[in-house]
C-alpha positions in Angstrom: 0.9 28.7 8.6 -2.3 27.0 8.8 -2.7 26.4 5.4 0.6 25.4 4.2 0.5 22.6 7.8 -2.7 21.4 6.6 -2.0 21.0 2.9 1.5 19.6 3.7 0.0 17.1 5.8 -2.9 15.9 3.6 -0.4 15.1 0.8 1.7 13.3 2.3 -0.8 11.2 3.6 -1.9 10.3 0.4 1.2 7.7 0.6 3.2 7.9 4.0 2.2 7.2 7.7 1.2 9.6 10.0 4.7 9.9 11.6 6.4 10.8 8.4 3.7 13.0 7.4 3.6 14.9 10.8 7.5 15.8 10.2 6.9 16.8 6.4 4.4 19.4 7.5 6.7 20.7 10.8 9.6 21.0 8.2 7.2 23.0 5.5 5.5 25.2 8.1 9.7 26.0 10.1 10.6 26.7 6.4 7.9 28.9 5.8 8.1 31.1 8.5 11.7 32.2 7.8 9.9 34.5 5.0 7.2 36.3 4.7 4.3 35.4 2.2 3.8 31.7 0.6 5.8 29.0 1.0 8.1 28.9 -2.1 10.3 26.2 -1.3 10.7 22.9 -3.1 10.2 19.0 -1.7 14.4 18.8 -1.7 14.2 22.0 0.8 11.5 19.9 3.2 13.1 16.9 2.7 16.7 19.1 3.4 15.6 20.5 6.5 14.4 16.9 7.9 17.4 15.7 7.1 19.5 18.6 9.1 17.3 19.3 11.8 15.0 16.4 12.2 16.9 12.9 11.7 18.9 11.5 14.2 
């Protein structure tokens, strides 16, 4: 979880603000702990999941 938080967060960084970047990486890491192992999921499944879960 650590890892896939941190690198989530670092790229996104790279061109959001910190808000947007905070709620990529929550998205990633929720993904990636309904499976074991890596995270294998795709920017469309993030940006998916913020869009169900985290957009009002």
């Amino acid at each position: 979880r650590g890892d896939t938080c941190f690198s989530a967060y670092i790229t996104e960084r790279l061109t959001k603000d910190i808000e947007n970047s905070v709620k990529y990486a929550a998205a990633a890491v929720s993904l990636k702990m309904e499976t074991p192992g890596p995270f294998k999921g795709t920017r469309e499944d993030v940006e998916a999941y913020i869009k169900e879960f985290y957009d009002i």
